[in-house]
N, C-alpha and C positions, 0 to 999 in steps of 0.2 A: 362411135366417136361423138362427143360432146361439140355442138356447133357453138365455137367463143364468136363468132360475127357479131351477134346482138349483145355484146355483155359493154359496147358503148352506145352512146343514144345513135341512130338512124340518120340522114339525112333524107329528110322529105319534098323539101325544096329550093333549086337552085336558081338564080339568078346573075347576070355578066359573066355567064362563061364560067359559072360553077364560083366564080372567088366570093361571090356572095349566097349563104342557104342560111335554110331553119330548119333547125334539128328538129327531132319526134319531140325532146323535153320541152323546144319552144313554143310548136305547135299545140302539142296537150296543156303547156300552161295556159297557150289564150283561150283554148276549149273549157279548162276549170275555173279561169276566172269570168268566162261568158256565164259558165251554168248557177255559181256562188254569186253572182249578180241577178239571174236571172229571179235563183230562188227568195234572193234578198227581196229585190222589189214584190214580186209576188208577196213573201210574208211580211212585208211592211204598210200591205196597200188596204185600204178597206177599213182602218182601223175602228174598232168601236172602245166607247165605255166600258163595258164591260165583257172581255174580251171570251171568245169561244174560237174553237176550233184551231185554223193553224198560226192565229193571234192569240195560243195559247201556250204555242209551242214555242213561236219566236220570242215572247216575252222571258222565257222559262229559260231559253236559250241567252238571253240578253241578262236574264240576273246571275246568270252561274260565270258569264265573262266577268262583268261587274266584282261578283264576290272574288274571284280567282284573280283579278286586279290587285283589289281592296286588302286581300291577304297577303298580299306582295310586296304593294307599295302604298298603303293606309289611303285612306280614304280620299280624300283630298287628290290627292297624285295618283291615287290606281283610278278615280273617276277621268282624268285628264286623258291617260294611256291604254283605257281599258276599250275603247275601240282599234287602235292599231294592237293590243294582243289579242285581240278577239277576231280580228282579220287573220293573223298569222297563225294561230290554232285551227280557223276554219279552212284555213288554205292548206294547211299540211298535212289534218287528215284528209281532203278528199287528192291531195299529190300525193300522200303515202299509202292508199288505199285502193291504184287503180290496177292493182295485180287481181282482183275482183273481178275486175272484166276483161281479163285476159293481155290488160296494156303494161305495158312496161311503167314502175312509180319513177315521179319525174324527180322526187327526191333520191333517185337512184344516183343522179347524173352529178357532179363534184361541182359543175358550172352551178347550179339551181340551188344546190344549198352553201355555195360559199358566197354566192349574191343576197343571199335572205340573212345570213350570218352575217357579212360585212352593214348589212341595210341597219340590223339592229345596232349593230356598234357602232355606227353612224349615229343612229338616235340617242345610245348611251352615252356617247362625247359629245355629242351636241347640248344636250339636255344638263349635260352635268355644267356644261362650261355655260349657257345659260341660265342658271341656277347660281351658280357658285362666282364664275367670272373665272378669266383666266388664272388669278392669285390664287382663288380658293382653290380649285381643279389641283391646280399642281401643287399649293401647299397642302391635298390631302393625299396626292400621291407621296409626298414627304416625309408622311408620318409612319412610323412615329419619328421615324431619323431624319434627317435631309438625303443623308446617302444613299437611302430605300427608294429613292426619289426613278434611281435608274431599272431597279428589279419591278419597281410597279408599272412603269412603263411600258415594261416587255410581258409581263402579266398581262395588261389592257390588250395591248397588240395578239397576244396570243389565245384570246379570246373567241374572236372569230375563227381562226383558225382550230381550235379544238370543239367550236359549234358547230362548224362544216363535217367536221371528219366527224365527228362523232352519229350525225345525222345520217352522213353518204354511208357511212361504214354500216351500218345497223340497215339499212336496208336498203344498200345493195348488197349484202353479206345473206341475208334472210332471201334474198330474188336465187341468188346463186347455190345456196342448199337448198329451197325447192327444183329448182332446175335441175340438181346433183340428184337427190333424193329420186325425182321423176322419171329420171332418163334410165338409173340403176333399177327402181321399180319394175319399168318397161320394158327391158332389155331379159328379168328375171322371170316375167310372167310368161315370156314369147317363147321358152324354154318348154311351158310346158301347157300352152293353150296358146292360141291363136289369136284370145283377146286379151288385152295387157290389164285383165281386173284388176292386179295388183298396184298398178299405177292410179288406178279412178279411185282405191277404198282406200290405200296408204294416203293420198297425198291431200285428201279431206283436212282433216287435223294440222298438216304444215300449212295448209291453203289460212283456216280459222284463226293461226297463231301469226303469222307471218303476215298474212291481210287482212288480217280485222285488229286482232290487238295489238302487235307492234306495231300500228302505224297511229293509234291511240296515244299509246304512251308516248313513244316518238315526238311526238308533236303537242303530246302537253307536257316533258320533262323540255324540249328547248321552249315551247313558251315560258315556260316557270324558268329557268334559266336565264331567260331575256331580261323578263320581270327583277329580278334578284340582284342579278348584276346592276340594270336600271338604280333599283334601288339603293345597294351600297355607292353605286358613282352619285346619286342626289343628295344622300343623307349625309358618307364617309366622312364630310367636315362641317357639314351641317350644324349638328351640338356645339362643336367647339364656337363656330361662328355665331351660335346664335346667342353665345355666353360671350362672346367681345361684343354684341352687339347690345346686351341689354348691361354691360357691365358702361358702357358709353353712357349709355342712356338714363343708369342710374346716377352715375358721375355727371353728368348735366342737368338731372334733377337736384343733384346735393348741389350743386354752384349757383344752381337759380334759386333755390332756397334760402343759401346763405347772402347772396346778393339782395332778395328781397327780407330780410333779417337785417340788414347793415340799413337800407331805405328805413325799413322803419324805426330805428334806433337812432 
């Protein structure tokens, strides 16, 4: 029999009589943002001119965030955002990638990625309605109709919610076929030797696919995601405003011009 205990996060620590704990995902979060700090400083310290070693690696790492910004949301604006995606790609592979040492991925847990999903769509209405103002935001939800005004709404809002699932779901789906795979391996081998080989050479390849490269792509299709979205909430009415904006601007050229044509006449 397949033990389901562990297919939700743990409870590690309790506190007043139990009504207050931290699960395993909270715990392993402050543990991966201790280590993703720690390694930070270390690759930021020392810097030289002309850079060697692991100031070659941080720098390399630092332009490929950058470009993957810049591809996103052009230059200007991916340089603004391109530390907060650069933070959230590096935090999601090493939370999607700790089935490597045998711990449960904290992106397993529905709390962990619908907080990192809600976070980004926080910065994507923030950002827009800073940008735009509340007219623009909601006149580019309006477009092209007024009426579209309620379907885009529900669109933005369901945002988050198909960034969460879509995260939790890929991998905690990918935790639970190796679990699956593992335990039918093992249960197969025992049949007919006494050491479950079957389970150590089968589950090589789910282990490579499932914790090393899905937790790759995972975490840089929601970066790119974030990014995208980001950028249609910035831009979505951006053109049109920026053509009332210079259509003004011409119109107050052509009145100062013809006012100073009348002066000197």
């Amino acid at each position: 029999m397949i033990d389901l205990n562990h297919i939700g996060p743990r409870i590690i620590l309790t506190f007043g009589n139990g009504h207050i704990y931290l699960t395993e995902s909270v715990c392993l979060e402050i543990i991966v943002c201790a280590v993703i700090a720690a390694i930070g400083i270390w690759m930021g310290s020392r810097l030289e001119r002309v850079p060697r070693g692991k100031q070659v690696v941080a720098e390399t790492i630092v332009s490929a965030v950058y470009k993957l910004a810049e591809d996103n949301l052009g230059k200007e604006t991916g340089e603004r955002y391109a530390p907060y995606l650069g933070s959230l790609i590096v935090f999601l592979i090493f939370a999607n990638s700790l089935g490597l040492l045998g711990l449960r991925p904290i992106t397993a847990d529905l709390n962990v990625t619908s907080a990192l999903a809600v976070m980004s769509f926080l910065i994507i209405q923030v950002s827009a309605v800073k940008k735009l103002g509340w007219k623009g935001r909601l006149s580019a939800m309006g477009d092209p109709y007024w009426f579209m005004i309620l379907m885009n709404i529900i669109s933005a809002v369901v945002l988050p919610v198909t960034l969460a699932l879509r995260l939790f779901g890929n991998i905690f789906g990918g935790m639970i076929v190796v679990d699956l795979w593992l335990n039918f391996m093992g249960n197969l081998s025992m049949r007919f030797c006494s050491v479950p080989i079957l389970r150590c050479v089968t589950g090589i390849p789910l282990n490579l696919f499932f914790d090393i490269f899905e937790p790759l792509i995972q975490a840089y299709i929601f970066t790119v995601l974030t990014a995208v979205n980001l950028n249609e909430a910035l831009s979505g009415e951006m053109p049109e405003t920026a053509e009332k904006r210079r259509r003004k601007r011409l119109a107050r050229q052509e009145k100062r011009r013809l006012r100073e044509e009348k002066q000197e006449a």
